[in-house]
GUMARRO-943754 format. One record per residue (C-alpha): x, y, z; residue in three letters. Coordinates in Angstrom, 1 decimal. Layout:
N
PT      c1      c2      c3  residuo
PT       X       Y       Z      ALA
...
end
This chain:
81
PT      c1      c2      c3  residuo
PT  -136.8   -53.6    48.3      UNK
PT  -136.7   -56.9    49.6      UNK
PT  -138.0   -59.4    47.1      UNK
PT  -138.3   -63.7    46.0      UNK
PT  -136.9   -64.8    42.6      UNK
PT  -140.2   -66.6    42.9      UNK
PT  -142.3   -63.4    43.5      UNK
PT  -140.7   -61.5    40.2      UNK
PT  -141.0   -64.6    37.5      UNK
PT  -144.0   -64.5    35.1      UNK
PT  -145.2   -61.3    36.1      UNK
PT  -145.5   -58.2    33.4      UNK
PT  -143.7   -55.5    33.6      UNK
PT  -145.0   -51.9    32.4      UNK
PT  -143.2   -48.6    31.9      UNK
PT  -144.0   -45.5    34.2      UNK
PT  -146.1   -44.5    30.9      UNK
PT  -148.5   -47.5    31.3      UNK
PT  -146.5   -49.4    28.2      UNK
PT  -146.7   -53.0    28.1      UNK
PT  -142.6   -53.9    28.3      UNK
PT  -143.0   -57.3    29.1      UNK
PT  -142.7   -60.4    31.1      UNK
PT  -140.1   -61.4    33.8      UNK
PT  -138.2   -64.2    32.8      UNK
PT  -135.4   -64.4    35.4      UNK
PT  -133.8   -62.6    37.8      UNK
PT  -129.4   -62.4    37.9      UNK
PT  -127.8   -62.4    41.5      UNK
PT  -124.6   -61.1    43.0      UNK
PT  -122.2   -63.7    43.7      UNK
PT  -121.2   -62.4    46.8      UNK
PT  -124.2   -61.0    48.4      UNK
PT  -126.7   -62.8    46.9      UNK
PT  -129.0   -60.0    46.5      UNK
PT  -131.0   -59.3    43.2      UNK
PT  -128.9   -57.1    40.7      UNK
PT  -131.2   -57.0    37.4      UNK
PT  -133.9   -59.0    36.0      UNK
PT  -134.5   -59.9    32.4      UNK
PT  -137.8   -59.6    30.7      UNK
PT  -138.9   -61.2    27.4      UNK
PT  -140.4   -58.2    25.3      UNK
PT  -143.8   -57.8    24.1      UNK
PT  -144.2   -57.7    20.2      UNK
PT  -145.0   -53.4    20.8      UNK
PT  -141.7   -52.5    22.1      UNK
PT  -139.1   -50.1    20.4      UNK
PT  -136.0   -52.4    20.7      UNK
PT  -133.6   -49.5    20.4      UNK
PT  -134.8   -47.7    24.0      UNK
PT  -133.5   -51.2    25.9      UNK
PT  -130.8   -52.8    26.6      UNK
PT  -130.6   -56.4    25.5      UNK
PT  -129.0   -59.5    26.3      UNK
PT  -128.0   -62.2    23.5      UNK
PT  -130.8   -64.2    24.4      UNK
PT  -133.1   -61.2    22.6      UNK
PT  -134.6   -60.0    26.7      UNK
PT  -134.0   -57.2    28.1      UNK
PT  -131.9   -55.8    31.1      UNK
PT  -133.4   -53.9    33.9      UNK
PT  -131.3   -53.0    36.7      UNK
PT  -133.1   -54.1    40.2      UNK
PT  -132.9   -50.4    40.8      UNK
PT  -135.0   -49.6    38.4      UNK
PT  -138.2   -51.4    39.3      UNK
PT  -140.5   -49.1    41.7      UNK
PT  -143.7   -51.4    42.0      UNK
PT  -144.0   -54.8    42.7      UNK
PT  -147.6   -55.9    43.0      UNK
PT  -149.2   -58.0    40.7      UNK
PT  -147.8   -55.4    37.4      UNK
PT  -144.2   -54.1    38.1      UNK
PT  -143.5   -51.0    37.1      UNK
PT  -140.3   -49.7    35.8      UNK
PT  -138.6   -46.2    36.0      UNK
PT  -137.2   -45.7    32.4      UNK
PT  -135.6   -42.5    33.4      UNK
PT  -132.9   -44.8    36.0      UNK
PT  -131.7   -46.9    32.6      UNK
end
């Protein structure tokens, strides 16, 4: 999946459930390739902190690999973390 920082920032992200997770805050690249390796997402007030993995900045980790939608929700497979 071929995607912008620009297009990912702001927008919310939702479990495969229909869960509000979040919203993207930034996205981390590879030094080498450049390509998109994991984005991290500022968590709603709802979510159960101990399912995620967390960064010390209190948002979340997703690998890249993770997200399967990107429209105006993304949508993240929870089974792939």
């Amino acid at each position: 999946m071929k995607i912008s920082e620009n297009e990912l920032i702001g927008k919310s992200v939702m479990s495969g459930k229909g869960f509000l997770i979040g919203v993207i805050k930034e996205s981390m690249l590879d030094d080498t390739s450049g390509e998109t390796t994991s984005v991290l997402v500022e968590p709603s007030k709802e979510v159960v902190s101990r399912k995620y993995k967390f960064n010390e900045q209190g948002n979340i980790i997703f690998p890249f690999n993770s997200l399967v939608a990107v429209k105006d929700v993304i949508i993240v497979e929870e089974s792939d973390l």
